[in-house]
N, C-alpha and C positions, 0 to 999 in steps of 0.2 A: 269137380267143377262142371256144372251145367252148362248147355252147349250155347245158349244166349249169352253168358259171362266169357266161355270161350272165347267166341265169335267178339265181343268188343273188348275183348285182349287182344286179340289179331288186328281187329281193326286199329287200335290206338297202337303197336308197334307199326304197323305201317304210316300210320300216319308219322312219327314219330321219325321215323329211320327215311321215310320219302324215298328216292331212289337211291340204288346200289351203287352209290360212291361217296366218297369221301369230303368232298371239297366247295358242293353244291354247287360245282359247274354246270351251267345248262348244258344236255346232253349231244352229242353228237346225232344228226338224223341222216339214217338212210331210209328213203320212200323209193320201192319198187313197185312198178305197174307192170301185171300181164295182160296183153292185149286179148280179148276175146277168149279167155282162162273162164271154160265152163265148172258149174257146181260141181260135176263129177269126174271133174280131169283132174285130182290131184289122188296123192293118195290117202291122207289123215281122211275123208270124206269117202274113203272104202272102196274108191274107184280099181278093178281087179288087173287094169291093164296099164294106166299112166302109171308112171314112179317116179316120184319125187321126195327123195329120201331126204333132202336139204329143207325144203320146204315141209316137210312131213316135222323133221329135226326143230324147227322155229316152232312151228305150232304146239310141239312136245314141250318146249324151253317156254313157252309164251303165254300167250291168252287169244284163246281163237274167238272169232268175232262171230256169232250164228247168228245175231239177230239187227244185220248189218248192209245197208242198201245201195245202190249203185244207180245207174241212168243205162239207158237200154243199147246203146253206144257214145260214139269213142267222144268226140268233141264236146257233149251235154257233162258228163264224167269228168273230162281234165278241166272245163271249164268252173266246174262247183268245187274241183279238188283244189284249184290253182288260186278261185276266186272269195268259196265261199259261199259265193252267191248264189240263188236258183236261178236256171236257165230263162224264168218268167220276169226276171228281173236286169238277166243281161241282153235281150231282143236272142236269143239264140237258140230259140223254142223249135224251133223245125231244122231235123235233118242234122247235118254236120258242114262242117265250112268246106267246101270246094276247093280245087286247088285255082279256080281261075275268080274265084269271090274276092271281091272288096272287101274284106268282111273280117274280123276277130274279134278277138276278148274284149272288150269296151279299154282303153286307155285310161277313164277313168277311174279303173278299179285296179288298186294294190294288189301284185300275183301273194301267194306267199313266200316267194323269193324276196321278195322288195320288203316284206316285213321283219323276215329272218336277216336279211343281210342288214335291215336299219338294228337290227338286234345284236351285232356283230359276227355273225357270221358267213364263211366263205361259204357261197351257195354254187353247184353246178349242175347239171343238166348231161346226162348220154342218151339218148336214144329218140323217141319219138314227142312232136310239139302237138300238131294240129290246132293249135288255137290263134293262126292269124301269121301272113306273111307277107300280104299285099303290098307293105310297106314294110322298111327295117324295125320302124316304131315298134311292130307286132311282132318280133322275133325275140326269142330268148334273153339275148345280151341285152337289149334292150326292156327288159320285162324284169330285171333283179338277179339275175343267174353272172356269174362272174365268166363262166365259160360254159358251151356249149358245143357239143360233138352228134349228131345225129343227122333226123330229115326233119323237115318242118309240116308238110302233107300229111294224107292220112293211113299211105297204107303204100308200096312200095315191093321189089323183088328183092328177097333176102343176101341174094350174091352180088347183082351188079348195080344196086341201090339204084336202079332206073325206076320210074313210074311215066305208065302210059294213063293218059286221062283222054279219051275220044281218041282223036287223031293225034293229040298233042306226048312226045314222049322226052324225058330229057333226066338226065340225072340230079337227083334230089337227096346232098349230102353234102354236110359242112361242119367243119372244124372253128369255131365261133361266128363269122362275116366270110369264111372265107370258103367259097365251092372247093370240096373235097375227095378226088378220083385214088388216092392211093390203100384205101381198101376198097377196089373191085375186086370181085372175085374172091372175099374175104365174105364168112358165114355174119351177116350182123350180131346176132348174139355173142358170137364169139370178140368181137367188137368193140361192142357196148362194155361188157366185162373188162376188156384190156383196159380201156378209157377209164373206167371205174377203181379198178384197181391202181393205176398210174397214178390218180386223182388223190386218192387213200395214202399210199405213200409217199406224195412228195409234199403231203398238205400240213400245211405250219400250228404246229399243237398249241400257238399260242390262241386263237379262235374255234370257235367249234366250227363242226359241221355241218353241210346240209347237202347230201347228193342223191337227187333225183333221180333215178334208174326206167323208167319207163321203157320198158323191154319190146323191140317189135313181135317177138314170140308171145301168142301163137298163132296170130294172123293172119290170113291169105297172104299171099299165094302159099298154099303146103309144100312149103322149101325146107331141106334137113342133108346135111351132110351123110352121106351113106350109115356115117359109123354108128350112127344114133339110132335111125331106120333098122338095121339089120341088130339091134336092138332088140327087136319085138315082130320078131318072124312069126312070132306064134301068132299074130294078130290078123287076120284074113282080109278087112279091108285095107285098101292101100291107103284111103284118106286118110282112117284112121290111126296107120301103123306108118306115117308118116306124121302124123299130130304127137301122137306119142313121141317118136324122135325130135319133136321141136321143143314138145315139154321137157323133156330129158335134158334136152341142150341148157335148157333156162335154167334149168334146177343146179345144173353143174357149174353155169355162172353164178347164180345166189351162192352156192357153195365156197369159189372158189374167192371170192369178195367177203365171205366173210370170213374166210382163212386170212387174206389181206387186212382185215380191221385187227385180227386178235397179232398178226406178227409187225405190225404198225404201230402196236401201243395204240389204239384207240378203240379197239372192243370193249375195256371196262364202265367207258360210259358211251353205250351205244344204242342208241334205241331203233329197231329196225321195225317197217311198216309195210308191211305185205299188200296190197288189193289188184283185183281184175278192172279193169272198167267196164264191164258188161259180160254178160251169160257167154254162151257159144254159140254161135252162128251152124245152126243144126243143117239147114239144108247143104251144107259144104260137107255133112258126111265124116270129118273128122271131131270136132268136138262133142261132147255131152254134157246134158243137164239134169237125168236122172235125180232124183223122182220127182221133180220139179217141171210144171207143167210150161210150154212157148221157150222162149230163147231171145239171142238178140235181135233188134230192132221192136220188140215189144215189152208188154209191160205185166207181163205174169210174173210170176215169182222165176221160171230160167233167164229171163231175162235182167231181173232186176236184184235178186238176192247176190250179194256181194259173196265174194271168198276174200276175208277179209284173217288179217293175226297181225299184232304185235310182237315183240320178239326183244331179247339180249338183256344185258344185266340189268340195265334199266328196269327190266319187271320183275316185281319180287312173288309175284306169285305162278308162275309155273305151272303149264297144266289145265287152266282154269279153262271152263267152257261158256263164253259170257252169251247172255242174252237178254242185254239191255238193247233199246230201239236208238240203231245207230244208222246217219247218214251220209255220204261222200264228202258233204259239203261239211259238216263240222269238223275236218280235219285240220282246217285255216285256223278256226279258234284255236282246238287243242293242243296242236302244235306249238302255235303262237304262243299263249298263254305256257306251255311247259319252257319254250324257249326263256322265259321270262317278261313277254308284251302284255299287252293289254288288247284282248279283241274286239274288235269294235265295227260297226257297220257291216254284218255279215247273216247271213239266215240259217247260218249254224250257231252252235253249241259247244262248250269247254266240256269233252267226253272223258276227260283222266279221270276224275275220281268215279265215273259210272266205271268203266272198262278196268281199273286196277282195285279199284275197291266194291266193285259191283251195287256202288250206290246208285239209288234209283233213277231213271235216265230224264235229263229234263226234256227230252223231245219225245210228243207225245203224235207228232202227226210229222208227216213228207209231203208235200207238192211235188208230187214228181216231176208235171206236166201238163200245160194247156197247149194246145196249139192248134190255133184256127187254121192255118194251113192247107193240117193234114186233107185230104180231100174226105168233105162228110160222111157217115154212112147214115143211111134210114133219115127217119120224121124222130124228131125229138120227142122224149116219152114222159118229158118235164115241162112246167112252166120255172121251174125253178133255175135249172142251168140247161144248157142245150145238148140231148146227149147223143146229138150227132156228131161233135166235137169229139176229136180225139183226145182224152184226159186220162190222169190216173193222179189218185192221192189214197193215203193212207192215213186211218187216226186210230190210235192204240193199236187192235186185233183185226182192225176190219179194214179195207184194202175197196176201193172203188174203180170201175175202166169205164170208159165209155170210148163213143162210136167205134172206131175201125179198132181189128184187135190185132190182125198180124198171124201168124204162125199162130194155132191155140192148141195143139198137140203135146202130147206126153210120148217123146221120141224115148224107146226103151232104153235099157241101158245095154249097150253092144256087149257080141257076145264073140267069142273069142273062135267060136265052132263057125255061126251063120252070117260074117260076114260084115256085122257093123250094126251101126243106126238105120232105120227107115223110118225117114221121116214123113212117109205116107200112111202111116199109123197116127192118124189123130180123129178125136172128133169135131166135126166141122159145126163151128155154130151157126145158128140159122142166119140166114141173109138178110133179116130183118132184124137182127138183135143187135142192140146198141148199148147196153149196159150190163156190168155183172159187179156182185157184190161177194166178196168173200173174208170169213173167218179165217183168217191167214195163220190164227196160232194154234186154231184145232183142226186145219184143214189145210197145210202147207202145199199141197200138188192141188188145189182149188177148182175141187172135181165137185164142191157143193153151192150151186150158184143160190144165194140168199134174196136175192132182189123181190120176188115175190113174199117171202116168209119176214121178211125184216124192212120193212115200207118206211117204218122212223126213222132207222137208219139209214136208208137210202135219203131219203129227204132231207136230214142234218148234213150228210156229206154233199149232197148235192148242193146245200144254202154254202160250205164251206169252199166248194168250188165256184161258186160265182161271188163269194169273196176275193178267193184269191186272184179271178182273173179280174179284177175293175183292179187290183193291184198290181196287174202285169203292165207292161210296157209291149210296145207294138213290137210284133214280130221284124227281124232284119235280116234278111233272104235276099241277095239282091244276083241280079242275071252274074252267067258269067262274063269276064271282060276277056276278047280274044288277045289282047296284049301280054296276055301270061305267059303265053307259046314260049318254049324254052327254045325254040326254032329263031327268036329274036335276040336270044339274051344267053347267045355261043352254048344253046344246048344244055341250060343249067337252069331249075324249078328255081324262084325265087323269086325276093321283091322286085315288083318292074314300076311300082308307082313313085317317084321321087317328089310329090309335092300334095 
């Protein structure tokens, strides 16, 4: 048999059999988020010092995602994951929502809670929101989640779930509407998992599922229970042998959550969804992005390439190493659409049959980002788009940046002998330079700036971004309101607007 005849023998049993059950129930979804989870913090990705055998485990059982993209931090990320939408389309182009901002997810846009649960199922939420609190409207229960157990902010102390913003500190943790102090002092990973796992089994088999896991690990502050730490003595930086210990924790909550699905009776139809929301935050010294050039808050490939996998009986092919051109934001469709909906009004794409059947991917370009905002850098080198403007898009192979760039360094990958990352090993681009072009498929650590050698290209993408921005919607960035003070509202982060 010829390997072309092969091949659509495989392909028409798949189609055929569709997924690994029996009764064409829509499947059960578990979506887990790691927080600032660099390219080379795991271990299927070679990294010699994290371990993440569980995680390692899903991508063995699954289909890992290589050629699969992210936002350069946290609120741009949950809000494409949640929405759908590109960030140029919900005013939320600059930065991340504050904790003292009027400001979230636009109301008028269905999360993918609100679509899965019009789908009939029980949807919940553990761990981290950031997309809007100002009001209870912007809070979880409110947004399509049936329950909610975490903080709603962006970023928090892993033990006594306090967050300081300025002068203002107060605890930010709650058990649906309701402020939540009886895990202080409790590891939040460890947490998050109880919740999850509670959730798993008390949850009624006659609806599927959908539980949201957005993990605060592995985020600032570098908090880890000793046991996890003294883990990875051999590791010489502290940042980083305490990062290690927060990945280790997370891995053994993925682990210990999917032990709960299989003794639940609901791992046979389970389909489990792995991603980071953005690269690692290199100057903190604990995470890495090896060989992959900048990190979070920019838009290089550390920054923006996803660690992304599918997982559990749901996938019938095992193994596979996909790289079709996949975005954050099409996971509303794909979901939806496997859930059995219909997607609709979204600037993603229905990715199952690219990702299970490695059919050709219908997204052929990303907007990652416009944002007039950012503060310019340089005189514009276009009349076509401005590229003092901080932007980034991609179309096929080729990958576009302009104005300010951020971090543009190749932090090595730490070394177990001298101590970690130095993230003062980079080269600095010149202070004048406001655009770069690169072959991202032949040149993935995008060390070959093309802008001169490839002028067509630069100028198609450049007409392609003053498309998409006469398609954006104004930026919505508003001051903060000192009314947030948890100093007013008994010392507890939360909605203070009630009208």
């Amino acid at each position: 048999m010829t390997s072309k005849i092969w091949y659509k023998f495989q392909l028409a049993i798949c189609l055929l059999i569709g997924f690994s059950r029996s009764d064409n129930a829509p499947p059960n979804i578990v979506l887990i988020v790691s927080d600032d989870l660099g390219y080379n913090d795991v271990g299927y990705h070679g990294s010699p010092e994290i371990k993440t055998p569980n995680i390692d485990k899903l991508a063995r059982d699954g289909i890992r995602l290589e050629n699969y993209y992210v936002q350069p931090i946290c609120t741009p990320t949950r809000s494409q994951l949640m929405s759908g939408r590109y960030q140029i389309h919900t005013g939320l182009q600059h930065g991340v929502i504050m904790p003292c901002m009027r400001s979230g997810l636009p109301l008028t846009l269905p999360t993918m809670a609100d679509r899965l649960k019009s789908l009939g199922y029980a949807t919940h939420i553990t761990g981290k929101w950031h997309l809007g609190m100002f009001r209870e409207e912007y809070t979880p229960t409110k947004r399509g989640f049936d329950s909610f157990f975490g903080y709603l902010t962006g970023a928090e102390e892993h033990f006594s779930h306090y967050m300081t913003y300025y002068n203002y500190t107060g605890l930010d943790f709650y058990d649906n509407l309701k402020p939540h102090n009886q895990s202080y002092g409790q590891y939040s990973a460890h947490v998050f998992t109880q919740r999850a796992q509670s959730i798993i089994q008390s949850h009624n088999k006659s609806k599927p599922l959908f539980l949201y896991l957005p993990f605060q690990n592995v985020h600032d502050p570098l908090e880890v229970p000793s046991f996890y730490e003294n883990k990875f003595a051999n590791i010489k930086s502290k940042n980083r042998r305490i990062f290690a210990g927060m990945a280790a924790a997370m891995d053994e909550g993925i682990g210990n959550i999917t032990d709960t699905l299989k003794s639940s009776g609901l791992w046979n139809n389970t389909l489990i969804v792995f991603t980071n929301d953005n690269g690692a935050y290199i100057q903190l010294g604990g995470g890495n992005n090896a060989p992959l050039r900048g990190g979070k808050y920019t838009y290089f490939e550390g920054g923006v390439k996803g660690v992304g996998i599918v997982s559990g009986p749901v996938i019938k092919t095992p193994g596979v190493v996909n790289h079709q051109l996949m975005h954050v934001s099409d996971w509303f469709s794909t979901l939806t659409h496997l859930a059995g909906g219909s997607p609709y009004g979204t600037d993603g794409f229905d990715m199952w049959k690219s990702i299970t059947l490695n059919v050709e991917s219908p997204r052929k370009e990303i907007i990652f980002n416009i944002d007039p905002m950012f503060p310019p850098k340089g005189e514009s080198k276009s009349t076509i788009f401005n590229t003092s403007i901080q932007a980034a898009y991609r179309y096929k192979d080729y990958k576009i940046l302009t104005g300010a760039f951020g971090y543009d360094g190749w932090a090595p990958e730490p070394s177990l002998a001298s101590g970690g990352v130095n993230p003062a090993d980079t080269m600095k681009t010149p202070s004048d330079k406001n655009i770069y072009l690169f072959n991202v498929a032949e040149d993935p650590e995008e060390r070959n700036d093309l802008t001169d050698s490839h002028p067509d290209v630069v100028n198609f993408m450049l007409k392609r971004l003053a498309q998409w921005q006469k398609d954006s919607v104004p930026v919505f960035y508003p001051q903060d309101d000192e009314n947030c003070n948890p100093a007013l509202h008994g010392g507890i982060w939360g909605p203070w607007v009630t009208s």
